[in-house]
N, C-alpha and C positions, 0 to 999 in steps of 0.2 A: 569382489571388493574393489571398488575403485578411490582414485586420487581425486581428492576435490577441495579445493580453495576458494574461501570466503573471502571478497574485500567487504571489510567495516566487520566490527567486533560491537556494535552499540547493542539492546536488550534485544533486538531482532538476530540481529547477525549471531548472538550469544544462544542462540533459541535455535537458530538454522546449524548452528556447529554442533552444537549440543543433542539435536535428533538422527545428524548425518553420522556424528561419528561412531552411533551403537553400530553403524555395519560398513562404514566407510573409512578409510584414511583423511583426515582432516587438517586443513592449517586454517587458520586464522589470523588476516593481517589487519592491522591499524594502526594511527600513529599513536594512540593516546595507551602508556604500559597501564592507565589505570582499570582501562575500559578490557582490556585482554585480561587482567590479573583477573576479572569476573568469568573468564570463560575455565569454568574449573574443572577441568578433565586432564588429565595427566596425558592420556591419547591422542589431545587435539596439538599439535604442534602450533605454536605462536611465534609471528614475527610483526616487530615494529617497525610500521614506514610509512611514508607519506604518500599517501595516494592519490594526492593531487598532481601527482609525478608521474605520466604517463610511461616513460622508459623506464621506471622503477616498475610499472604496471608487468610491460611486455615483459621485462626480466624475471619476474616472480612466476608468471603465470603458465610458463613453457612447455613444464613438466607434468601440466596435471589433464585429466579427460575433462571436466568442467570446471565452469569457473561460475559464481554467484556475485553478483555487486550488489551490497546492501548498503552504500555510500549515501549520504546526504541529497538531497534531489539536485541542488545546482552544482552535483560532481556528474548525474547520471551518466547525462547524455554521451560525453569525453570521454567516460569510464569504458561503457558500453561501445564505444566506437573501435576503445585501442582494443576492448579485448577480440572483438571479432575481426580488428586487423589482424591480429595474431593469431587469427584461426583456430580459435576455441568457441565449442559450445558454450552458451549461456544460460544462466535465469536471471532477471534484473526486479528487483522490488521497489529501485528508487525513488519512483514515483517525479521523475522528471518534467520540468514544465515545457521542453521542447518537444518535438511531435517525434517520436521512436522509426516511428515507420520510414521516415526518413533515410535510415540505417538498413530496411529493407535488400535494396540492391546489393549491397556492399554482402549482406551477409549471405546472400546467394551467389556470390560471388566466390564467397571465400569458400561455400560449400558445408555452413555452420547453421546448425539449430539455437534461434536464441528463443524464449519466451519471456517476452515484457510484461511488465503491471503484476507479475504474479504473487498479488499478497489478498492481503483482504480485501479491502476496496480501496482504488480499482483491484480487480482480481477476481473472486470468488462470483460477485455482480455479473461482470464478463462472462464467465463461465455457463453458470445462468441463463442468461441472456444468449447466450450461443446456441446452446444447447436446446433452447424452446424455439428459436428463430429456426431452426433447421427442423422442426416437429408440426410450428403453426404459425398464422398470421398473428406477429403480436400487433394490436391497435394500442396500448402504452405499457410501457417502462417503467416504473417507480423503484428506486432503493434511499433507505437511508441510514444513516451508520454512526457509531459514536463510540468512543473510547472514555471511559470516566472514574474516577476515582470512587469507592466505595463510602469513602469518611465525605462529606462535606464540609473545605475549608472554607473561610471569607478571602479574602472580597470573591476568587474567580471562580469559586467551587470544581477547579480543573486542576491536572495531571499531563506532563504530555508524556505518554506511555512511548514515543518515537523520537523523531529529530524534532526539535522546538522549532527550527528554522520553516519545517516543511507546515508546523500548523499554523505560521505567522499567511505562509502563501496560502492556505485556505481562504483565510480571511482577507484577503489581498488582489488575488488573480479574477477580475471576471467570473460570472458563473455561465456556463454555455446549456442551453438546454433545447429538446427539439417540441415545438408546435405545432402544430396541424401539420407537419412535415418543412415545418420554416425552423433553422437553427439561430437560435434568439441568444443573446448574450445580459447578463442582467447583472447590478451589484451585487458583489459576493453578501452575505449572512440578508440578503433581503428576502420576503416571502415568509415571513417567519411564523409557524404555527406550535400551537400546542397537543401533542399526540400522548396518549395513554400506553402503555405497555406493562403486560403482565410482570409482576413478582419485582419492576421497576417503578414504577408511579410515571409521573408525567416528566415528560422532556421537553426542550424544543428542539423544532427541525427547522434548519435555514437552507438556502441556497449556496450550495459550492459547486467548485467545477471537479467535479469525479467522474463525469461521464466519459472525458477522454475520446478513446479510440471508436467506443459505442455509437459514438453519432455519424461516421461513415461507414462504421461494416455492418450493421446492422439494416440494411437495406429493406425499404420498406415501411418501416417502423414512423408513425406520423407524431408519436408523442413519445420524449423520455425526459425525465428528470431525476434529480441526485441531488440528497441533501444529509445535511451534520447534524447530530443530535449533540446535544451539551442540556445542563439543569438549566432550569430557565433563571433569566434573567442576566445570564454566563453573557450573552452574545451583545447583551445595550452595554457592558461595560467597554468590551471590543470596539463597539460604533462609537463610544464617546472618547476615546484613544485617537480611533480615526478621523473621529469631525474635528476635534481639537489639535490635529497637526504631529500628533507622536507617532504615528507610521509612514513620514513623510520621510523620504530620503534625502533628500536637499538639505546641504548643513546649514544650519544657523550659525549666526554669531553671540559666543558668551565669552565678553570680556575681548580677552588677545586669540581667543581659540575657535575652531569651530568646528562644530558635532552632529553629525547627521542624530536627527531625532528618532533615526528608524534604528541606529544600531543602539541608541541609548534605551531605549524601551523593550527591545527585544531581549537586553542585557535584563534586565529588571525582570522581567517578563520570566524568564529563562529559571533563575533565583528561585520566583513565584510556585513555576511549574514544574520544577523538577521531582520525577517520580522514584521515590526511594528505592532500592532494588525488594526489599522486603514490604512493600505499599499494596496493600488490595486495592485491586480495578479490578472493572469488567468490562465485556464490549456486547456490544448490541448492535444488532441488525434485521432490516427486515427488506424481502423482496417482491415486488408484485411485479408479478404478469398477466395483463390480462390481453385476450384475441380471443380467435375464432381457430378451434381445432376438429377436424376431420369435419365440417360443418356446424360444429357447436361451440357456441361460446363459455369459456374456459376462463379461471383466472388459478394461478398458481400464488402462493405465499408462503416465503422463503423464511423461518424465523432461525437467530441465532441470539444465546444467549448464553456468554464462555466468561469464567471467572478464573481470578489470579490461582498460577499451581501450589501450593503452598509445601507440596512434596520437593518437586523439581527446582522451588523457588522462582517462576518464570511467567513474565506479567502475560493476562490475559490477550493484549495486544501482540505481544510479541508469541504469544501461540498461534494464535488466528491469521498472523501476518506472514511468522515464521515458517511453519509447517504447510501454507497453503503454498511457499517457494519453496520447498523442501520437497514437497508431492512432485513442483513441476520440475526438478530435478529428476526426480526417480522417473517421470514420464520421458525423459530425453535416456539418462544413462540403463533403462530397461526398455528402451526402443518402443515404448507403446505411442510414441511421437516422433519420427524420425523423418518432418518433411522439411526441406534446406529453406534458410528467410527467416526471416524475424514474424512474429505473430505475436499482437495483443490475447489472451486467454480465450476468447470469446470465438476465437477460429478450432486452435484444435476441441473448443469444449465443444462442438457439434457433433465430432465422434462420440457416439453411445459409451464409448470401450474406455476413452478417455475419460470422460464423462465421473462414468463411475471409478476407472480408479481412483482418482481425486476425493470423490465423496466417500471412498473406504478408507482411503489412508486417514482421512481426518478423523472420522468416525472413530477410526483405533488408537488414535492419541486423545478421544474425549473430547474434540471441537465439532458439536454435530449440530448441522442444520436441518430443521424438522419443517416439513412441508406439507402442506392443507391447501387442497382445489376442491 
C-alpha cells in the first residue's frame, strides 16, 4: 500500500481517488470544499488549498511515493514543474498547452519518473501509437474522440464532462497535423466531416490539436491527424461565437467598464455546460493505424465505446480519463516503468509488458477498447 496524492478533486480527480483508494492511502487537495465534498470515501483524506500556490505545492507533497496533477491545463505546466523539483514521481493528465517535454531534463535530473498526457486523449492514442510504431511502419495516424451528453439539449446539444476552460482551448489553439511528413498547422474546428458510428448515429469530426507530443516521437510517420466528435451542427454555433468577436480576449468598452468578451462567454458558456454529477454521457473513440507490417500491409482500428457508471456514480469521461492515470500510476508505483525523464504515453507504450498492463487494468474497471485489423 502506498501514499498517494491527487492535486484537483474536479469529476476526474474524483474518479482517480475513488479507484486508488480501493488499495492505496489517498488525499485529495482542491480549493473548492464543494468539489471535495463529492469525493465520497471516508478513506480518502481531504484538504483544502490553493494550488495555484506552488509552496503550498512543495509542502503538501513531501510525504507521499507519488503525486497525480489533475489541475486545470493553464496550472499544468508550473504544477508539474514544482512537483518534480520536489523530487517526486508523477502522472499529469492536465493536458497543458505548453510542450511537457521541456521538463524533461529537469526530471532526469531530479532522478523522477513522470508520465505526461496520461488520460484519454492525448493518452490512450499515444499508447496506441507507440505501441504499433515500434511493431511497423505506420504510413498514417487517425484518432478521433468526443465526450457527449446522452439527452440532447438546445442550442449546444453539449456537456463538458472536464474543465470547461480546457474545451474553450480546443476550440481556440491552432490545430497541428502532419502531411506527407510536413507539420501543417490549420484552424482549429476546420475540416469538418460527418462520420457514422455504431449504436451512436452520426457525429461530427473537426480539427483540434490532440496530437501533441505524437508529431515528434513518432518518427517516421508521414501522415497524422486528430479530431473532436460533438452532434452535428454543435461546432457552426462555436464558429459563429468566434467570427462574431465573443472569444476575443481584448476588452471592450460597455459604458464606464470594460470586459473582455472572452471571459464573458465562457462565463455563459460554463452555466450552458455544466454536467450534473448524476447526467448520462458517453465517450467515443476511434483509432486507425494503417502501414506496412512484417512486409504486409496492415491497418489496425481502435474502437471505444464507455457510458456513465451509474453504480459508482462516475461520468463516462472521467472513467476513461481517470483510470487511464490511475493505470499510469500503478505502471510507476509497481515498477513495470521505472526509466528516469518525463515521457509522453506513446514511449513507455512500445514495451509489450506495459502495453498490456494498461489494456488489463482498463479492461477490469469496464473501459474496453475492441480492436479489428
Amino acid at each position: 500500500m502506498k501514499n498517494i496524492i491527487i492535486l484537483g478533486a474536479g469529476m476526474v480527480g474524483r474518479a482517480m481517488a475513488l479507484d486508488l483508494a480501493k488499495k492505496h492511502n489517498v488525499t485529495s487537495v482542491d480549493r473548492s470544499s464543494k468539489s471535495l465534498a463529492l469525493v465520497d470515501n471516508p478513506n480518502i483524506q481531504k484538504i483544502e488549498a490553493d494550488l495555484s500556490d506552488t509552496a503550498r505545492i512543495r509542502e503538501l507533497i513531501q510525504d507521499y511515493d507519488l503525486v497525480i496533477s489533475a489541475v486545470p491545463g493553464f496550472m499544468g505546466y508550473k504544477t508539474v514543474q514544482t512537483i518534480i523539483e520536489t523530487g517526486k514521481n508523477c502522472v499529469d493528465i492536465s493536458f497543458m498547452p505548453e510542450d511537457c517535454m521541456q521538463l524533461d531534463a529537469l526530471a532526469k535530473e531530479k532522478g523522477v519518473t513522470v508520465i505526461a498526457d496520461m488520460g484519454v486523449a492525448p493518452g490512450m492514442p499515444n499508447l496506441i501509437a507507440g505501441y504499433h510504431h515500434a511493431r511497423m511502419q505506420i504510413e498514417e495516424f487517425i484518432y478521433m474522440v468526443g465526450g457527449l451528453p446522452v439527452e440532447r439539449k438546445f442550442p449546444f446539444e453539449y456537456k463538458a464532462p472536464f474543465s470547461p476552460v480546457d474545451v474553450v482551448e480546443e476550440y481556440t489553439r491552432p490545430a497541428r497535423m502532419k502531411i506527407n511528413n510536413v507539420v501543417e498547422s490549420r484552424e482549429p474546428m476546420s475540416d469538418a466531416e460527418l462520420i457514422d458510428f455504431d449504436r451512436i448515429g452520426t457525429l461530427e469530426a473537426f480539427n483540434t490539436d490532440g496530437l501533441r507530443s505524437l508529431l515528434y516521437t513518432l518518427e517516421g510517420v508521414p501522415n497524422m491527424k486528430e479530431k473532436t466528435l460533438r452532434y452535428p451542427g454543435h461546432i457552426k454555433l462555436i464558429q459563429a461565437l468566434k467570427a462574431s468577436g465573443f472569444l476575443d480576449e481584448k476588452p471592450v468598452k460597455i459604458g464606464d467598464k470594460e470586459i473582455s468578451p472572452y471571459e464573458f462567454t465562457t462565463k455563459m458558456l460554463f452555466n450552458q455546460w455544466y454536467l450534473h454529477p448524476d447526467e448520462e454521457e458517453f465517450t467515443v473513440m476511434k483509432v486507425i493505424v494503417r502501414g506496412t507490417e512484417n512486409g504486409t500491409k496492415k491497418e489496425y482500428v481502435y474502437d471505444l465505446l464507455d457510458y456513465y457508471d451509474k453504480t459508482e456514480r462516475i461520468s463516462s469521461m472521467a472513467r476513461t480519463t481517470g483510470f487511464t492515470g490511475t493505470s499510469g500510476a500503478e505502471l510507476i508505483l509497481q515498477e513495470v516503468f521505472t526509466q528516469e525523464g518525463l515521457f509522453p504515453p506513446e514511449i513507455p507504450g512500445k514495451d509489450e509488458k506495459v502495453f498490456s498492463f494498461v489494456m488489463d487494468y482498463l479492461k477490469e474497471r469496464g473501459v474496453i477498447y475492441k480492436v479489428r485489423s
